[in-house]
C-alpha positions in Angstrom: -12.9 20.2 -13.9 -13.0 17.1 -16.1 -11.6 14.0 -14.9 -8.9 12.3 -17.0 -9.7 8.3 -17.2 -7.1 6.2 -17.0 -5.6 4.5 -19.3 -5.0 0.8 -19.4 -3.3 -2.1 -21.7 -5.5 -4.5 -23.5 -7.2 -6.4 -21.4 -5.5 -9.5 -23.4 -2.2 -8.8 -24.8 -0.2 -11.2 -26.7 2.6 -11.2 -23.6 -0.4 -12.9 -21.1 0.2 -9.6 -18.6 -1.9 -8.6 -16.5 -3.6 -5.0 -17.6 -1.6 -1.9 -16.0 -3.8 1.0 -14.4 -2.2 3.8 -14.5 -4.1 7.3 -13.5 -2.8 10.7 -12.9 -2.0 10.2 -9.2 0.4 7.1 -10.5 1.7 8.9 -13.1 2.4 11.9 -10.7 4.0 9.9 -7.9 6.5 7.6 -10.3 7.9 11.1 -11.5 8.3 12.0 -7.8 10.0 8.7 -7.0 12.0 9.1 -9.7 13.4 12.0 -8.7 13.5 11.4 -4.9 13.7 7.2 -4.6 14.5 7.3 -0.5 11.7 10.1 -0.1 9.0 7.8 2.1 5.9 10.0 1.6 6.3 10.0 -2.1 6.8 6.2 -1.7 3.9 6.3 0.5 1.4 8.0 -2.2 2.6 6.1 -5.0 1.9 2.6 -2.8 -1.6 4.0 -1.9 -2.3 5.1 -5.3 -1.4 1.6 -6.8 -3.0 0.1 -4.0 -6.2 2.0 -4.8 -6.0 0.7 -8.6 -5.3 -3.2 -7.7 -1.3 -3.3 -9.1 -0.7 -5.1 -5.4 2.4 -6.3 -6.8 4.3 -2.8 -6.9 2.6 -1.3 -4.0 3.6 -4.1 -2.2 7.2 -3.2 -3.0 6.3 0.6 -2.4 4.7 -0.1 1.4 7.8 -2.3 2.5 10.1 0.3 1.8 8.6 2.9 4.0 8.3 0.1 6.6 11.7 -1.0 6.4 12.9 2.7 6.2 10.8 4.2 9.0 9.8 1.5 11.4 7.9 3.9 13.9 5.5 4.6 11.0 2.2 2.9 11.9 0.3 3.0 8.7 2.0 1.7 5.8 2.4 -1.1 7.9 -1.6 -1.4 8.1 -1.8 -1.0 4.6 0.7 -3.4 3.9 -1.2 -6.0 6.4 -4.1 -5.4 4.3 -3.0 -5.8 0.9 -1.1 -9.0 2.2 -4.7 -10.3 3.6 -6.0 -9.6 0.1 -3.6 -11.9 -1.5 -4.1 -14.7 0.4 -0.8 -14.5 2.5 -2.8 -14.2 6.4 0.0 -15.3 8.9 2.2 -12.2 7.5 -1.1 -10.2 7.1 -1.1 -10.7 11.0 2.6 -10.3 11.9 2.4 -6.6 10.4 -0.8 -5.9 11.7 0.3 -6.9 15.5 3.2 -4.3 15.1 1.1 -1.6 13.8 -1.4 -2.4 16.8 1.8 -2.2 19.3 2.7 1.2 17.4 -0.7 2.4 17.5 -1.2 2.3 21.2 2.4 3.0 21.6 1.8 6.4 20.1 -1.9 7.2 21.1 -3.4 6.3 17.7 -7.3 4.9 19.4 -9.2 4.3 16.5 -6.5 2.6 14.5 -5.6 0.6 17.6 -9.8 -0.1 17.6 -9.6 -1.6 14.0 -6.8 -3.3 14.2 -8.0 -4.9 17.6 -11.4 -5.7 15.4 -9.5 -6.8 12.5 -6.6 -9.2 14.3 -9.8 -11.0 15.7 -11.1 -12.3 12.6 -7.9 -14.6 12.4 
């Protein structure tokens, strides 16, 4: 099976935005969300898969509404804390990753409570 590349905007486009990644996965969860917008997994796969391709700006948007709409899910909550350490913004980084730690050793989850343990001490 070939792999389909992605596709991209110029680099530098005449509107100064940044360029937009979009792959198959993307492409593939949008339509989902589109058709189901309160459906968290699709929400959940389309934040990972912009996640995975640096648009932090929507996924951000993406991983808030699963947290907001399920708040007993542990992970988008860790992924959110992360991307929100990769832009800089640490003290909300921590507050999400301190509830996913609770959730994760409220619900038996050992290794992510291990890395988050590892990870909330580098603050």
């Amino acid at each position: 099976m070939l792999a389909v590349p992605p596709t991209t905007r110029p680099l530098f486009s005449s509107n100064s935005e940044p360029p937009l990644l979009t792959t198959p996965r993307i492409t593939r969860f949008r339509a989902l969300v589109a058709k189901q917008p309160t459906n968290e997994l699709f929400l959940f796969s389309l934040a990972q898969a912009l996640d995975a391709a640096e648009e932090l700006t929507e996924a951000e948007t993406h991983y808030r509404a699963c947290v907001e709409t399920k708040t007993d899910w542990m992970l988008p909550r860790i992924l959110l804390g992360k991307l929100l350490l990769k832009t800089g913004r640490k003290a909300e980084a921590k507050s999400l990753l301190e509830g996913a730690l609770w959730l994760a050793v409220d619900q038996d989850h050992d290794d992510p409570a291990m890395e988050l343990r590892e990870l909330l001490k580098t603050f």
